[in-house]
Wavefront OBJ file of the C-alpha trace (Angstrom):
o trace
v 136.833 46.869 113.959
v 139.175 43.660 113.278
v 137.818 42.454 109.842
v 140.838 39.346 110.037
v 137.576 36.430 110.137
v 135.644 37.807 107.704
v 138.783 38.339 105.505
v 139.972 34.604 106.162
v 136.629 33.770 105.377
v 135.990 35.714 101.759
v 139.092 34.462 100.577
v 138.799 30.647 101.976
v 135.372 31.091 99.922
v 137.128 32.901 96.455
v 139.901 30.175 96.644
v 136.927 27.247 96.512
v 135.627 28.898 93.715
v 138.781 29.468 91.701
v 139.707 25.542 92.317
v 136.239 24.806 90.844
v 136.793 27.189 87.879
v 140.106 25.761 86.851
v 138.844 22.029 87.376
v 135.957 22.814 84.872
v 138.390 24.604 82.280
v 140.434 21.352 82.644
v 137.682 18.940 81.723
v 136.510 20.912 79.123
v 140.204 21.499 77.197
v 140.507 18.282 78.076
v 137.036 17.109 76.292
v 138.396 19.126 73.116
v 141.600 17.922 72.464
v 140.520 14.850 72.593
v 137.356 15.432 70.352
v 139.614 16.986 67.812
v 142.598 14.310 67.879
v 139.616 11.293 67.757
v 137.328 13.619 64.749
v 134.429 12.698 67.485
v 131.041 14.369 66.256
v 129.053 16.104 68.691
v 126.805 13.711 70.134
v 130.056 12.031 71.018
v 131.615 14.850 72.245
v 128.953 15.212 75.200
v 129.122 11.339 76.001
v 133.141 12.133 76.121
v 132.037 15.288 78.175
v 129.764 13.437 80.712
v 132.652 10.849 80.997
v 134.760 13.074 82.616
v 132.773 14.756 84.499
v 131.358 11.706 86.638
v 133.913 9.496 85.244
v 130.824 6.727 83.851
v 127.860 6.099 81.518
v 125.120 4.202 80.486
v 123.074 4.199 77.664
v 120.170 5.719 79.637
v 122.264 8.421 80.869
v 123.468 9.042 76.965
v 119.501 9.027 76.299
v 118.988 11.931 78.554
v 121.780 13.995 76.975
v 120.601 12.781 73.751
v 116.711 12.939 73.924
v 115.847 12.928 70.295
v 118.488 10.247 69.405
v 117.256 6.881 68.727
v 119.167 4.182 71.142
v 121.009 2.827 68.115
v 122.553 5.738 67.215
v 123.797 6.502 70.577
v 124.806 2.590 71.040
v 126.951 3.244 67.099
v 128.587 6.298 68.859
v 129.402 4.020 71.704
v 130.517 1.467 69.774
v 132.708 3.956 67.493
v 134.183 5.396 70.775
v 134.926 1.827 72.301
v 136.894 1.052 68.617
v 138.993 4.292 69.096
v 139.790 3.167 72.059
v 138.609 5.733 74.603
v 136.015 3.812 76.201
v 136.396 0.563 78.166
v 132.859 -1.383 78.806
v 131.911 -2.860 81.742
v 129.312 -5.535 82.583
v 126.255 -7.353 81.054
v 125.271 -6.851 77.283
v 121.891 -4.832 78.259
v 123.515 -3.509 81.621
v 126.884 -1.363 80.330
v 129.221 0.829 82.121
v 131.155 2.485 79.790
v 134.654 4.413 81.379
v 137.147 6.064 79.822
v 140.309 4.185 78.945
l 1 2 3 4 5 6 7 8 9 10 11 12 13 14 15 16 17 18 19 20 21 22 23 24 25 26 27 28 29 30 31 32 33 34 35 36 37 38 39 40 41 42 43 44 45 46 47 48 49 50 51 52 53 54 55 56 57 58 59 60 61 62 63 64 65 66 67 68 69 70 71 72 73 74 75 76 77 78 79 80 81 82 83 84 85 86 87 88 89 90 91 92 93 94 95 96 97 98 99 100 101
């Protein structure tokens, strides 16, 4: 029994997985070293988090990860972000992108 396509297949498969694994692990060292080099607190840390994962935000997408956050805290962390300069904003006053820098 010649078990060479399923073989080519497993490991085709395990090597998918192990570039998703080490992608992940990047973002996320990535997220804390910069979390610890800016002092960001933790509600900034998942905007920062969320940022590199799908590389842009906006305030209602900080709402969901933040659901019992009032807007103008999350629009402070923003802002706090924007002055360490790790965000870039993009766009209207009520309609912003933000991206890291």
């Amino acid at each position: 029994m010649d078990m060479t396509s399923w073989l080519d297949y497993f490991i085709t498969g395990l090597e998918t997985q192990m570039i998703e694994v080490r992608e992940r692990g990047e973002q996320v060292i990535r997220r804390d070293v910069i979390m610890q080099q800016h002092g960001l607190n933790e509600r900034q840390s998942k905007a920062l988090g969320y940022l590199i994962q799908y590389g842009k935000l906006t305030i209602q997408d900080f709402e969901a990860l933040c659901p019992t956050v009032n807007r103008r805290s999350l629009q402070q962390d923003l802002k706090i972000m924007r002055d360490k300069g790790l965000l870039i904003a993009e766009g209207a006053t009520h309609h912003q992108i933000y991206c890291l820098k």
